[in-house]
Backbone as ProteinMPNN parsed JSONL, in Angstrom:
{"seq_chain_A": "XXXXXXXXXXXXXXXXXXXXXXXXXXXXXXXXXXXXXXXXXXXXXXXXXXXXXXXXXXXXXXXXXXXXXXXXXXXXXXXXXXXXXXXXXXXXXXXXXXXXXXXXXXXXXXXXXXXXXXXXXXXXXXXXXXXXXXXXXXXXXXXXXXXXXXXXXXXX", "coords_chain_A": {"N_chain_A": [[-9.45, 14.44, -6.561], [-12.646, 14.359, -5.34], [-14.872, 16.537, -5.107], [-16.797, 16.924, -3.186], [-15.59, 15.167, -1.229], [-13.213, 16.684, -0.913], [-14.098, 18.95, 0.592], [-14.706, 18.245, 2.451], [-12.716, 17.63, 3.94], [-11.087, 19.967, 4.094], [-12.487, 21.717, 5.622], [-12.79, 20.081, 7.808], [-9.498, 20.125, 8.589], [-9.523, 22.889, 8.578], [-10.771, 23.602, 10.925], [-9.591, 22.381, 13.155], [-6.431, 23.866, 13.103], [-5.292, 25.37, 15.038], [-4.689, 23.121, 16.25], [-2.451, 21.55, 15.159], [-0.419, 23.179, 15.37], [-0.317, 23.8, 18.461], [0.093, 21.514, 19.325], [1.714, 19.215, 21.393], [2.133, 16.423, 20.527], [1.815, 16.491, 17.636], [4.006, 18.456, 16.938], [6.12, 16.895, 18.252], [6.131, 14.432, 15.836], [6.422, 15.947, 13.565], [9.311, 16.517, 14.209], [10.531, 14.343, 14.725], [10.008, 13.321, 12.2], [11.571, 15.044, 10.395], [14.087, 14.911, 11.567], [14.804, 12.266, 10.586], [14.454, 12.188, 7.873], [17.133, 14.423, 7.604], [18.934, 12.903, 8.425], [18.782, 11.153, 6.882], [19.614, 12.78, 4.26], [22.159, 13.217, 5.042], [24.11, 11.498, 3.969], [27.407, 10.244, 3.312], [29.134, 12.067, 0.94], [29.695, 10.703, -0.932], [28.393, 8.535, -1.566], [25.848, 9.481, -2.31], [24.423, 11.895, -4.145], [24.12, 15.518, -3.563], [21.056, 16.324, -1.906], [18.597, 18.75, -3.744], [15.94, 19.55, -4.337], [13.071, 19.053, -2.147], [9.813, 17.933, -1.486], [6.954, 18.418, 0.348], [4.009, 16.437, 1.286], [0.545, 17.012, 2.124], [1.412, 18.694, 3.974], [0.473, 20.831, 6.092], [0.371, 22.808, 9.033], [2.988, 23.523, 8.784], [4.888, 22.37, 10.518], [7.354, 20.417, 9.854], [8.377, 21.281, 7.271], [9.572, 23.665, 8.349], [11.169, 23.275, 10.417], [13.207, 21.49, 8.465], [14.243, 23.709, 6.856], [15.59, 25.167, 8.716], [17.938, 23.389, 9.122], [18.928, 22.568, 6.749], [19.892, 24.029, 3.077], [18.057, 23.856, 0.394], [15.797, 23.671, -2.093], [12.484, 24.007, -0.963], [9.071, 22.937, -0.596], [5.571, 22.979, -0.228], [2.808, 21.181, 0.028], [-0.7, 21.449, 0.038], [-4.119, 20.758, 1.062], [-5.734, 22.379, 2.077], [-6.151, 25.876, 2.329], [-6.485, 27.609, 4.716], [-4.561, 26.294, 6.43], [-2.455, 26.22, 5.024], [-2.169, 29.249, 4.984], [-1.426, 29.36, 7.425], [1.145, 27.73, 7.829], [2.743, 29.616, 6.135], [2.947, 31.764, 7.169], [4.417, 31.005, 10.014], [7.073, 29.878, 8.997], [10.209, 29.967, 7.306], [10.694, 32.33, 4.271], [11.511, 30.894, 1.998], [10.45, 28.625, 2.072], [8.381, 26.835, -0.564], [4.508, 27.321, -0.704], [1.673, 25.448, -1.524], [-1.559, 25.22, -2.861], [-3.203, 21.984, -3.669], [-4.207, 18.844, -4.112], [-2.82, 15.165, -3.615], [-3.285, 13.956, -5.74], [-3.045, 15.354, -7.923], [-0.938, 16.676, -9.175], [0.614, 19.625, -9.193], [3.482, 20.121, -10.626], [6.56, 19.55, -12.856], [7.553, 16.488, -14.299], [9.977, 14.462, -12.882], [11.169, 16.013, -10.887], [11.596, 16.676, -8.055], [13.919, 16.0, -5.645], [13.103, 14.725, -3.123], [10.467, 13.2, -1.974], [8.211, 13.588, 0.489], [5.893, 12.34, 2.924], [3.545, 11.88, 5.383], [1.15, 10.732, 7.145], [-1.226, 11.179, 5.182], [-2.092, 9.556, 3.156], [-4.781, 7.739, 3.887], [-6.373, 10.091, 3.955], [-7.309, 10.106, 1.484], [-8.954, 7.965, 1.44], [-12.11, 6.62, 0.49], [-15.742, 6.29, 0.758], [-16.397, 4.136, -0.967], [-14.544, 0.737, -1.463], [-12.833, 0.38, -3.9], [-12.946, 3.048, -5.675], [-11.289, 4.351, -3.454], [-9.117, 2.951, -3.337], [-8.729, 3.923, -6.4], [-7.776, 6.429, -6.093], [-5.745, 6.591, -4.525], [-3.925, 4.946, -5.834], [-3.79, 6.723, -8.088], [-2.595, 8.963, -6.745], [-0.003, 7.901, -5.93], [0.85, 7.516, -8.145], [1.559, 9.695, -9.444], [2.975, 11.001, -7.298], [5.441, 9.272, -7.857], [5.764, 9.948, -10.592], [6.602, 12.906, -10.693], [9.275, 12.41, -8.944], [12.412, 12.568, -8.744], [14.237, 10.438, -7.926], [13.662, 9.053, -5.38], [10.859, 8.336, -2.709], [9.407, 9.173, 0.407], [7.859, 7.591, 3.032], [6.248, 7.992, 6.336]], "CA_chain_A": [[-10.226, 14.293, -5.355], [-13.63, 14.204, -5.461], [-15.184, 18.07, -4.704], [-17.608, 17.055, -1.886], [-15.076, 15.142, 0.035], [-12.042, 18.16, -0.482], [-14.551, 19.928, 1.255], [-15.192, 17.665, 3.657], [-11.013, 17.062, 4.513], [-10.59, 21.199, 4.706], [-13.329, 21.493, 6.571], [-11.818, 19.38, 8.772], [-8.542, 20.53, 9.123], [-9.906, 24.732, 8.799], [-11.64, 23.717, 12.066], [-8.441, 21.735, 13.698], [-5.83, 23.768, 12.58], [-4.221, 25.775, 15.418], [-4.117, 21.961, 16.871], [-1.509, 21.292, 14.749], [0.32, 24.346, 16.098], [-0.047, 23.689, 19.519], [-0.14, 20.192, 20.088], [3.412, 18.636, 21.638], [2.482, 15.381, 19.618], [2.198, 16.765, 16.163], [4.672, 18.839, 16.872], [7.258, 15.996, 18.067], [5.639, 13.792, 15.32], [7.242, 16.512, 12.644], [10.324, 17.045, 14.433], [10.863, 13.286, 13.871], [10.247, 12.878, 9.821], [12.729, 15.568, 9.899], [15.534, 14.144, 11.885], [15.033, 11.186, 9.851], [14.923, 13.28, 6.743], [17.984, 15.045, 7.549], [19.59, 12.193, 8.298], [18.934, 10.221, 5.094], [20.181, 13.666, 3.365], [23.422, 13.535, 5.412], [24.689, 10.433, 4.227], [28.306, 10.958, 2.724], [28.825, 12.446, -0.761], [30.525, 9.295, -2.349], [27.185, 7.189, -1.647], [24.59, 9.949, -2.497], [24.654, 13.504, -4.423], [23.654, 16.511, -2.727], [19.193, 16.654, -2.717], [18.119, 20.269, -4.045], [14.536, 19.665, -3.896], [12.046, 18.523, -1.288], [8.195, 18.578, -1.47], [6.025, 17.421, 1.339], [2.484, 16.731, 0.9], [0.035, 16.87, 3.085], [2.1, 19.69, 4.453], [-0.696, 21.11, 6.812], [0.783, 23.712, 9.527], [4.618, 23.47, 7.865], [6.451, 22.386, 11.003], [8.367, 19.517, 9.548], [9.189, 22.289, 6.57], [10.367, 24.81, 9.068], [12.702, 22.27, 10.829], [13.675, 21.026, 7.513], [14.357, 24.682, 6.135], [16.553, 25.452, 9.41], [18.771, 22.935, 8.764], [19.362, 22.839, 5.227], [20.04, 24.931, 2.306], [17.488, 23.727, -0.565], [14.385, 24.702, -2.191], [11.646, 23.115, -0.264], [7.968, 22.679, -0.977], [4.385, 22.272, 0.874], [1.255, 20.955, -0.484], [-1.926, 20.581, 0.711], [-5.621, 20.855, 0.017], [-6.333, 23.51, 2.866], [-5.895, 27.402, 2.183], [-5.912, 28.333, 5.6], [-3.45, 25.605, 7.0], [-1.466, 26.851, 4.225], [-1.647, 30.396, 5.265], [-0.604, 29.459, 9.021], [1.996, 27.683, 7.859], [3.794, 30.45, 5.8], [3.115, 32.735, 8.607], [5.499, 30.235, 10.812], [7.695, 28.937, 8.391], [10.975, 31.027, 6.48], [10.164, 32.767, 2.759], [12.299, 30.085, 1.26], [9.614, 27.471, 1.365], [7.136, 27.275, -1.239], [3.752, 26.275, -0.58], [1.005, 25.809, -2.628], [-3.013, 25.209, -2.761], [-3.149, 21.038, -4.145], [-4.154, 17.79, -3.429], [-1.957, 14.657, -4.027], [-3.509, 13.297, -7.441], [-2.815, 16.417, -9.191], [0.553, 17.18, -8.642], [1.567, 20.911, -10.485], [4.759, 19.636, -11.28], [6.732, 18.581, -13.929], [7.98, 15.345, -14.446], [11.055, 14.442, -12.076], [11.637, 17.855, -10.596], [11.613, 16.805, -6.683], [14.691, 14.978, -5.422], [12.741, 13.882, -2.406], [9.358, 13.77, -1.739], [7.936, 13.103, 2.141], [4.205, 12.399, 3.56], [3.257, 11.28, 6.574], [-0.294, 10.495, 7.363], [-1.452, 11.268, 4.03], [-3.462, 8.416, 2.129], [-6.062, 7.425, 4.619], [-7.351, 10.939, 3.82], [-7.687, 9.79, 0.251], [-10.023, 7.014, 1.466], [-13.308, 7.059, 0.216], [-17.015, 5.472, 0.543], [-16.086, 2.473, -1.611], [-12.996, 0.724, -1.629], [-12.687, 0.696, -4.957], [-13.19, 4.656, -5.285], [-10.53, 4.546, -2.907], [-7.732, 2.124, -4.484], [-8.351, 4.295, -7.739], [-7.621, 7.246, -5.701], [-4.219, 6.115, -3.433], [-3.149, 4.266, -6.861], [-3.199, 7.953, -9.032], [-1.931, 10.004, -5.73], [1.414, 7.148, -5.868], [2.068, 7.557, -9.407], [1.591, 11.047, -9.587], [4.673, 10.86, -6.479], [6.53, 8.749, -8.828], [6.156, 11.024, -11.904], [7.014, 14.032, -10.109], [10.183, 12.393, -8.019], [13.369, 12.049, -9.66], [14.72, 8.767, -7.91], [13.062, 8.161, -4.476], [10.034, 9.104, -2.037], [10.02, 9.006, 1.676], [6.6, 8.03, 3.94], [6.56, 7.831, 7.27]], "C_chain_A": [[-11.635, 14.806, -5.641], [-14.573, 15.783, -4.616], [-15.958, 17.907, -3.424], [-16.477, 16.422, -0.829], [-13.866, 15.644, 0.129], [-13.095, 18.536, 0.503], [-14.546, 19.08, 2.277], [-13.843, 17.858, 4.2], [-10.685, 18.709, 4.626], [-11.296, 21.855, 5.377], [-12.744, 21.226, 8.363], [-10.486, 20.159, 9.563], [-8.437, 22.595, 9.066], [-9.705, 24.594, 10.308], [-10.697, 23.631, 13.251], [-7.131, 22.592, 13.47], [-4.748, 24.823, 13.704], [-4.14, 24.216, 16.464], [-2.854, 21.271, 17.137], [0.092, 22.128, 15.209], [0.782, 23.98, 17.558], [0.18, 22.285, 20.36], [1.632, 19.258, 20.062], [3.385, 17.397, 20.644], [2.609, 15.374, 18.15], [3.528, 17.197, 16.101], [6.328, 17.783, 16.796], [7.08, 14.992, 16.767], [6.66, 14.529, 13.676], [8.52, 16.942, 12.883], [11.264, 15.511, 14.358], [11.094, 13.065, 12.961], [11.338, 13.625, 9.799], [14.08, 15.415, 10.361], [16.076, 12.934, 11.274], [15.218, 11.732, 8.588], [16.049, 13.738, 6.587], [18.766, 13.781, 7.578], [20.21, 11.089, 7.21], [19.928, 11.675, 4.018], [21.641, 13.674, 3.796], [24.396, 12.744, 4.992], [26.442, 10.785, 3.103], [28.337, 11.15, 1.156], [28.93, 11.739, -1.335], [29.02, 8.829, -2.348], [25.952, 7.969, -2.205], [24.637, 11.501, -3.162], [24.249, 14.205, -3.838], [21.76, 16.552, -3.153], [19.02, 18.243, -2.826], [17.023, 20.73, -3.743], [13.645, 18.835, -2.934], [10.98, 18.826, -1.214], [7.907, 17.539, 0.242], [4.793, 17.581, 1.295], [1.98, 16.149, 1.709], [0.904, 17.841, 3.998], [1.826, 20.636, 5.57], [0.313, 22.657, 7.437], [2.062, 23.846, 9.332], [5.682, 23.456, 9.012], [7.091, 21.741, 10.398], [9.191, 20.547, 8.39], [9.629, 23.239, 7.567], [11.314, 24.174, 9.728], [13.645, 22.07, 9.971], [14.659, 22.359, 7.128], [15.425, 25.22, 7.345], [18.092, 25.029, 9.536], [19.387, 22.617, 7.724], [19.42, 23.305, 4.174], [19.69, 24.092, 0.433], [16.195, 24.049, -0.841], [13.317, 23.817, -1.566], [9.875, 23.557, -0.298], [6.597, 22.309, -0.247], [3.497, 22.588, 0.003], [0.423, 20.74, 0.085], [-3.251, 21.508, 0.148], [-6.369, 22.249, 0.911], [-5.803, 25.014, 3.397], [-5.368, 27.784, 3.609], [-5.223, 27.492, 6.657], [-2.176, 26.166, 6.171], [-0.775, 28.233, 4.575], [-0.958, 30.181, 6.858], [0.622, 29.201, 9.056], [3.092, 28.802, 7.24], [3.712, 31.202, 6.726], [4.599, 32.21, 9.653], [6.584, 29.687, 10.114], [9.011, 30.709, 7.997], [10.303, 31.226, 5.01], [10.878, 31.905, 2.003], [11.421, 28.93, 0.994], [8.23, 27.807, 0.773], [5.972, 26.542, -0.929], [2.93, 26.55, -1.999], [-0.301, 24.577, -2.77], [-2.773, 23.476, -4.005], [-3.184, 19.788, -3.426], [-2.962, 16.431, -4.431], [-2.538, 13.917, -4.895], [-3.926, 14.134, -7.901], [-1.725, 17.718, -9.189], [0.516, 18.593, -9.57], [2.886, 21.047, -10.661], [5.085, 19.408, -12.137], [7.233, 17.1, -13.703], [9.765, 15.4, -14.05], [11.816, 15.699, -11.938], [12.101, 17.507, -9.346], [13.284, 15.128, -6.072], [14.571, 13.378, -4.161], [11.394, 14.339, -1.881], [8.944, 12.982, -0.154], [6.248, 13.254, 2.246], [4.52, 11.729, 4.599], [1.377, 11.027, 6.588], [-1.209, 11.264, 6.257], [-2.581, 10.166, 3.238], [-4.433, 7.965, 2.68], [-6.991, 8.74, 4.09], [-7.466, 10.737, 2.572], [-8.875, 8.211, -0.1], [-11.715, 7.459, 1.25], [-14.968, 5.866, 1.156], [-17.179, 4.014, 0.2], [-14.762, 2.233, -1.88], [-12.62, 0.61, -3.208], [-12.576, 1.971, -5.829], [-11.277, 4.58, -4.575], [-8.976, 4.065, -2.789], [-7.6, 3.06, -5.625], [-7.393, 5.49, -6.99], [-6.383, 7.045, -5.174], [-3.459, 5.867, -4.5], [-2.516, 5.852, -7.628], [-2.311, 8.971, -7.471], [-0.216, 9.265, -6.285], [1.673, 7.791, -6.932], [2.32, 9.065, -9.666], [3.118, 11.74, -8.526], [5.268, 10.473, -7.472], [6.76, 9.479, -9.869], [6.957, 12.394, -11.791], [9.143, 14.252, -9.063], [11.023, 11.92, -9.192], [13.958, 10.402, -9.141], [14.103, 8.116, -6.257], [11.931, 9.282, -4.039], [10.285, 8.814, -0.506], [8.717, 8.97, 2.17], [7.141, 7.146, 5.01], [5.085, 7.81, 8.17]], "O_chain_A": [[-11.66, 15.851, -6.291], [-14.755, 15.738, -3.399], [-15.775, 18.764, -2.56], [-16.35, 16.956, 0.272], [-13.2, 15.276, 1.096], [-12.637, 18.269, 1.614], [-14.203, 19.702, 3.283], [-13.953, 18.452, 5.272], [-9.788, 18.843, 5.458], [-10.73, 22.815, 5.9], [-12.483, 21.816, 9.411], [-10.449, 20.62, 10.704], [-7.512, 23.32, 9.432], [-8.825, 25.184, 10.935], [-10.759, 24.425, 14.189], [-6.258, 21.767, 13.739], [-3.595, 25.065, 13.347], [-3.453, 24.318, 17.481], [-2.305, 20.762, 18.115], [1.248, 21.716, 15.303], [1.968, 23.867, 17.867], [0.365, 22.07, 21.557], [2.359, 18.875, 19.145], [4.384, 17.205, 19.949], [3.267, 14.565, 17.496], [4.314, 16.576, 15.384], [7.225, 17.775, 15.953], [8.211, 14.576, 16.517], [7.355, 13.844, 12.925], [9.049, 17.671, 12.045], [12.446, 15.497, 14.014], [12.183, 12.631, 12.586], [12.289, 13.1, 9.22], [15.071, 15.721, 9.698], [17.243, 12.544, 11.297], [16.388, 11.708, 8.206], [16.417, 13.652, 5.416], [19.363, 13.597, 6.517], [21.265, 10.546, 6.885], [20.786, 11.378, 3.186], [22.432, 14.124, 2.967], [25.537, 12.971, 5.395], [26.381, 11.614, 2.196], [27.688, 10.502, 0.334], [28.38, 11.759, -2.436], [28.522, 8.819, -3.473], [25.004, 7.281, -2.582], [24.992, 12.339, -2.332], [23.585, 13.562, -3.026], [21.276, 16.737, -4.27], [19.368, 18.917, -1.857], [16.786, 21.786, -3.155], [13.671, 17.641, -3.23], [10.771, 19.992, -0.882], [8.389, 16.581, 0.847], [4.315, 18.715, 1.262], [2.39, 15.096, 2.197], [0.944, 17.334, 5.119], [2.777, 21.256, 6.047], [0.852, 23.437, 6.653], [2.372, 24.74, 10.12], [6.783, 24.006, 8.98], [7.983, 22.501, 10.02], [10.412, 20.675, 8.478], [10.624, 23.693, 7.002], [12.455, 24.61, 9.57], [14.815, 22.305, 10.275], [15.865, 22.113, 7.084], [16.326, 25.855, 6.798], [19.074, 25.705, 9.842], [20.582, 22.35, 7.847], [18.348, 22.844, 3.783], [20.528, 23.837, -0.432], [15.474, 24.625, -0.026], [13.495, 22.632, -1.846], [9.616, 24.703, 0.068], [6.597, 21.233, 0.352], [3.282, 23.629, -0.617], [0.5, 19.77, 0.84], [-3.393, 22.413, -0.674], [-7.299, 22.938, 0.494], [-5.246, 25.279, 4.462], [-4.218, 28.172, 3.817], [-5.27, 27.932, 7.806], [-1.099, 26.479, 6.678], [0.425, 28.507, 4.56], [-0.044, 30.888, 7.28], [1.403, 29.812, 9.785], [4.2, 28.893, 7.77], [4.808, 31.331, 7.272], [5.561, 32.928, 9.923], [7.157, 28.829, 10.785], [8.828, 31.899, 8.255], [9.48, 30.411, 4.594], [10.844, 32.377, 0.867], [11.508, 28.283, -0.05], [7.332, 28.549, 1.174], [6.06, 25.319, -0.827], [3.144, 27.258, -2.982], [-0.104, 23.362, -2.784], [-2.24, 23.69, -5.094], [-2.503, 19.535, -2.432], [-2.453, 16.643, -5.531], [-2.119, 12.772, -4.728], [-5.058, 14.103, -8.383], [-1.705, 18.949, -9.196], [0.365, 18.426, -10.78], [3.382, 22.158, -10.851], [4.208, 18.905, -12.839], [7.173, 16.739, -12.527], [10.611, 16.078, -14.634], [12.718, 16.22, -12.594], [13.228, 17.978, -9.196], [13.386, 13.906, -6.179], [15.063, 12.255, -4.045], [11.144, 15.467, -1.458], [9.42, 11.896, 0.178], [5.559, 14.13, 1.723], [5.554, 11.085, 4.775], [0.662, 11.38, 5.651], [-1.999, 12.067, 6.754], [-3.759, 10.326, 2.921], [-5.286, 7.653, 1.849], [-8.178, 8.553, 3.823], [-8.098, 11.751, 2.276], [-9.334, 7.679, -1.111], [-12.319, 8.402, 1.763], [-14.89, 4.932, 1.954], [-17.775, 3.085, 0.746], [-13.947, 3.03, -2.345], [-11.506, 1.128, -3.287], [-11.973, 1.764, -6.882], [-10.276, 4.757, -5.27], [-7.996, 4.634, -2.31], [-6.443, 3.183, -6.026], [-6.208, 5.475, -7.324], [-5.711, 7.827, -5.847], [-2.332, 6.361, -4.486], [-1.329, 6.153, -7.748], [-1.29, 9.611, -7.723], [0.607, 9.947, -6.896], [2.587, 8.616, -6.936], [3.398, 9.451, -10.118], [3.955, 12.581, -8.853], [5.747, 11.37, -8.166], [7.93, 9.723, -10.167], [7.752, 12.842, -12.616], [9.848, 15.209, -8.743], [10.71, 11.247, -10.174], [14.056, 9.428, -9.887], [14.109, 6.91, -6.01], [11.812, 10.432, -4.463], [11.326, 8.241, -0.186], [8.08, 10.008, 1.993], [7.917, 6.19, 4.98], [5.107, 7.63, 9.388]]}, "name": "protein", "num_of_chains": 1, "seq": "XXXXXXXXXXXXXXXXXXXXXXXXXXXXXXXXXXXXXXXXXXXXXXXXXXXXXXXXXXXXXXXXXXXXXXXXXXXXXXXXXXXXXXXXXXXXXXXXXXXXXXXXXXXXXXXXXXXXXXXXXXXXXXXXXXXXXXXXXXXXXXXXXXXXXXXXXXXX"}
């Protein structure tokens, strides 16, 4: 991501960020992905192995991880590009999920670590100035998902 417009996108969401907190539509908005989430994880053992890991990027104030982390017993993950969305969310969240300071084309992962990875409103903020700029940018965020996920991803 391009250093002037990180700043510009935590900026942004510094400014916005007990929004995310208080606002019934984010809030139902992450209490969704994760009923759908849970539900894809529930499906019976014959058809699907148990998932261990879950990242979510774009992770912002960490309800959908604190829903997530109430109902299920794996290691679970939040990324995003803004420190102090980051810190609100561990404040609200359990010590079981990890976050951690990163945008999504430069994963600190290894290679197929995450059993399921989740975004939601995510790649528009990887739009740039020129669309071309902004295809390169969406294109390395994907593969950088794909390198990082062992067999699927999840956007919503």
């Amino acid at each position: 991501m391009q250093p002037n417009f990180r700043k510009y996108i935590v900026e942004h969401f510094e400014k916005r960020k007990t929004v995310y907190l208080t606002s019934k539509e984010a809030r139902a908005l992450a209490y969704s992905l994760a009923s759908k989430v849970l539900s894809f994880l529930s499906c019976p053992a014959e058809t699907k192995k148990p998932f261990l890991r879950v990242l979510e990027l774009g992770s912002g104030a960490g309800t959908f991880l604190k829903r997530i982390s109430a109902s299920m017993n794996a290691d679970l993950y939040g990324i995003d590009v803004c420190k102090p969305m980051l810190e609100l969310a561990k404040r609200q969240t359990s010590k079981k999920v990890n976050f951690l300071l990163s945008d999504a084309e430069n994963l600190p992962f290894r290679k197929n670590l995450f059993d399921v990875i989740v975004f939601q409103d995510l790649l528009h903020h990887l739009v740039r100035n020129s669309w071309a700029l902004s295809k390169r940018n969406i294109r390395k965020a994907l593969k950088e998902i794909a390198r990082i996920s062992k067999i699927s991803f999840i956007y919503f």
